[in-house]
Structure formats: structure tokens, C-alpha cells
C-alpha positions in Angstrom: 37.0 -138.8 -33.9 35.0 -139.6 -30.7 32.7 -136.7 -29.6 34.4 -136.8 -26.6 37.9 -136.5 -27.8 36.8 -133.4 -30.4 35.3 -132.1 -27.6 38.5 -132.0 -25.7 40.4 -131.1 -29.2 37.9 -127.6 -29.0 38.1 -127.2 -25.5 42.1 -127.1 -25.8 41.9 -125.0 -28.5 39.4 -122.4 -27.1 41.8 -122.0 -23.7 44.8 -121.2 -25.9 43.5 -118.6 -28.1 41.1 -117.3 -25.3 42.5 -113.8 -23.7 44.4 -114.3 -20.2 41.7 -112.7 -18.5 38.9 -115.0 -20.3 41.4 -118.1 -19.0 41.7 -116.9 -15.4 37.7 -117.4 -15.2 37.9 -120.9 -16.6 38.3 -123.8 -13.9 37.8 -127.5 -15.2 38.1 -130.5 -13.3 37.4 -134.5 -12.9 36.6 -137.4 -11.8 37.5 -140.8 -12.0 33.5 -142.7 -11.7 35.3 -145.6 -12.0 37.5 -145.6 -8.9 34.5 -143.6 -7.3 32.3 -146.3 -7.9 34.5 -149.5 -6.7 35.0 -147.3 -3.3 32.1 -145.7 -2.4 30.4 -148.2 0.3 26.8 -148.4 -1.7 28.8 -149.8 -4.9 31.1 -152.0 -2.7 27.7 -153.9 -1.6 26.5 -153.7 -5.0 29.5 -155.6 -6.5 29.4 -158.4 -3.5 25.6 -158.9 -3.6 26.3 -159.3 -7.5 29.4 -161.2 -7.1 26.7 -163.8 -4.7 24.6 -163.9 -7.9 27.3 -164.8 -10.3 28.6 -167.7 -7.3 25.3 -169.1 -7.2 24.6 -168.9 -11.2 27.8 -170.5 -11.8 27.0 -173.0 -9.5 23.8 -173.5 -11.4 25.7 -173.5 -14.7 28.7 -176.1 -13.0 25.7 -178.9 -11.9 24.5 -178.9 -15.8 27.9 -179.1 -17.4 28.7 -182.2 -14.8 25.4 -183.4 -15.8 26.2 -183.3 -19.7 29.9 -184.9 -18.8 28.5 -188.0 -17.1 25.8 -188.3 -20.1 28.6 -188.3 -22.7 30.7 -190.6 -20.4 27.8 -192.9 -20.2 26.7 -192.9 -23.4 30.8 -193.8 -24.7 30.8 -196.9 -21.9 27.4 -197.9 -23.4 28.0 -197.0 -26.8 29.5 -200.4 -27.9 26.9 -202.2 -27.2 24.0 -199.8 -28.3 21.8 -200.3 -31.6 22.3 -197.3 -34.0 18.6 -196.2 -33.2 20.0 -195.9 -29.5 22.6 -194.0 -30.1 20.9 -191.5 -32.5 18.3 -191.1 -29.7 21.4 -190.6 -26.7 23.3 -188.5 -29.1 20.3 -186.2 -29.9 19.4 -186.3 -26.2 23.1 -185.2 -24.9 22.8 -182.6 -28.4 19.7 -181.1 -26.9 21.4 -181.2 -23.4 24.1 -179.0 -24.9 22.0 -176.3 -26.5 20.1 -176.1 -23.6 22.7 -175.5 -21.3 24.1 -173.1 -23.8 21.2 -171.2 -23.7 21.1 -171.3 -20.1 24.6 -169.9 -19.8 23.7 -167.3 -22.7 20.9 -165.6 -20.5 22.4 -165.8 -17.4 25.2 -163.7 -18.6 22.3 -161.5 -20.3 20.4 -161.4 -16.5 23.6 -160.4 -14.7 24.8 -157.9 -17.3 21.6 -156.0 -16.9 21.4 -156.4 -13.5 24.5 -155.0 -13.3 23.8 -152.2 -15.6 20.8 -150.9 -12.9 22.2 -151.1 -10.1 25.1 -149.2 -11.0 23.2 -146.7 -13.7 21.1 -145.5 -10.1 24.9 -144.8 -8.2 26.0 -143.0 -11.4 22.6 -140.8 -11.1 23.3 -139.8 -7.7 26.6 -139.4 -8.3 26.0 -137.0 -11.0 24.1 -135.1 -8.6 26.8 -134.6 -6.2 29.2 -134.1 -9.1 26.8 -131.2 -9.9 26.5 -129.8 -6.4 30.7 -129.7 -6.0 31.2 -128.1 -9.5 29.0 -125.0 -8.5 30.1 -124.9 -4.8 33.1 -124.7 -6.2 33.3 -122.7 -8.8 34.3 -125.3 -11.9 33.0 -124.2 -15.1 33.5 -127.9 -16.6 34.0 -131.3 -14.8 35.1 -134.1 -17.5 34.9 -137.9 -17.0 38.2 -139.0 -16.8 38.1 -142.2 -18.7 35.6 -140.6 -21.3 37.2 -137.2 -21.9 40.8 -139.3 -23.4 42.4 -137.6 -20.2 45.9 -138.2 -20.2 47.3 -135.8 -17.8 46.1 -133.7 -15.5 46.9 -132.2 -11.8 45.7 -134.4 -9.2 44.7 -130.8 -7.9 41.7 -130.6 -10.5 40.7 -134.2 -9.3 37.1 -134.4 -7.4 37.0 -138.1 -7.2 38.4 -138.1 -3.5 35.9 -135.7 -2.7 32.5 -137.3 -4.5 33.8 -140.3 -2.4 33.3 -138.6 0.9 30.1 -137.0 -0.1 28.4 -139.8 -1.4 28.9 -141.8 1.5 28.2 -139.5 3.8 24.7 -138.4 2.2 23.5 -142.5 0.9 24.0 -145.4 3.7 25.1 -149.0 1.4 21.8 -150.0 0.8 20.8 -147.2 -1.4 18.6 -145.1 0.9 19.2 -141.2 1.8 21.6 -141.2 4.9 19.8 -137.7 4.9 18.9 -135.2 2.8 20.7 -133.5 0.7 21.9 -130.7 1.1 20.5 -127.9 -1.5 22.6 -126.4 -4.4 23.9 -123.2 -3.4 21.5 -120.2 -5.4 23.4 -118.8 -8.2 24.4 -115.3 -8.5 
């Protein structure tokens, strides 16, 4: 069983057998980093700038692959009248054309993956912060990843998403830097 989902499993079981008073203390939210990331205006410009990338890498990748097609059209108008030397050598040559642009394509995908991976792995950090901050202003003792925790129902009540939406943009501006500073946690009693 996925940590995750035995982590739930206890959870579920630890709020049913816990005494009412024990329960009433408990409060346990989400949020949906997901959504939050596709609407907060820093991720927004993330995803175009890397959509750009991908545009002008599959561009890139388009020019080879018309390049290899009019090589293999050549070499089949040519072919008839080609020694065999000839068309081992164009054959090998369009071969080596292939693997190249396989390998091309191979680390472009590998480039754009982990490009992707960073820039939204530093949004997640931050939003983990603020995630932080609105669980102790608010007095939640867990908050649970919605897509990770295997949650299939819960109030939209217990939902924080909304609200690490507004904070977020409010405290970082869409290129990444501080709008202004944060604010600090509240002390702990």
C-alpha cells in the first residue's frame, strides 16, 4: 500500500477511536498544488515561457525530420540508377541521419522535462511555505495533498487551495521575485 494511502488508512482510524473531545481539537485540511500551480500567475508564466521552449524545440526537431524525408525521397528517385556502393553509403548516411535526430529528440525531451521539473520544484517550495503559514494561522493540525493523500471526498470547506492562490500571488510578482516580504509566522503558544 502507498505510504500515503496507509497514512490516511491510520489517520481514519486514529479519528474514529480517538475520544470526542481528542476529535474536536483535530482540524485537517487541503490543497489541490495542482490547480494551485496552473493558476497562480508565477506558474502561468512558467508554463508559457516553457510552452515557447517546446515551440521553438519542435521547430528544431520539424526542420531535421523534413530534412531526413527529402534525403529518403532523394535517395528512392536516385536509387535506380545508383551503384550498390552508393546506395550502402546514402543508406548508411540517411541511417546516421535518423539516429541522430533520434537522439536529438531524446534530449530535448530530457532538457525540457528538467527544466520543467525546476522551475516548478522552486513554486512548490514557496508554496509549501505559505501552506505552512495558513495551517498555523489557522489552526489545522494536518494539511494533506489532495492528489497524493488518495482523497476522495472531502468538504470544499477544509479546502485551502483558493486561499494559497491569493497569498501566493499577492506575496511573489510572475517573475519569481518577493512582491514583498513575507509576512512572519505567527509565535506559537
Amino acid at each position: 500500500m502507498h505510504v500515503a494511502h496507509r497514512l490516511a488508512a491510520a489517520l481514519a482510524l486514529a479519528v474514529t477511536v480517538a475520544p470526542a473531545a481528542v476529535r474536536a481539537e483535530q482540524r485537517i485540511g487541503y490543497v489541490d498544488l495542482q490547480r494551485a500551480l496552473n493558476e497562480v500567475d508565477e506558474g502561468k508564466a512558467a508554463r508559457a515561457q516553457l510552452k515557447k521552449d517546446f515551440e521553438e524545440k519542435q521547430h528544431q526537431l520539424d526542420s531535421k525530420t523534413d530534412e531526413i524525408k527529402k534525403m529518403i525521397a532523394d535517395f528512392e528517385k536516385q536509387a535506380m540508377v545508383m551503384s550498390d556502393q552508393a546506395k550502402a553509403a546514402k543508406a548508411a548516411e540517411i541511417d546516421r541521419r535518423k539516429a541522430e535526430v533520434q537522439e536529438f529528440y531524446v534530449g530535448l525531451q530530457k532538457e525540457l522535462s528538467t527544466r520543467e521539473r525546476e522551475t516548478t520544484r522552486g513554486i512548490f517550495d514557496k508554496m509549501n511555505g505559505i501552506v505552512r503559514e495558513i495551517a498555523e494561522a489557522e489552526g489545522f493540525t494536518m494539511i494533506f495533498e489532495k492528489n497524493d493523500a488518495g482523497l476522495l471526498f472531502a468538504p470544499v470547506s477544509l479546502d485551502i487551495t483558493n486561499e494559497l492562490i491569493r497569498k501566493y500571488n499577492g506575496r511573489f510578482a510572475a517573475g519569481g521575485a518577493a512582491a514583498r516580504a513575507p509576512a512572519p509566522s505567527p509565535a506559537k503558544k
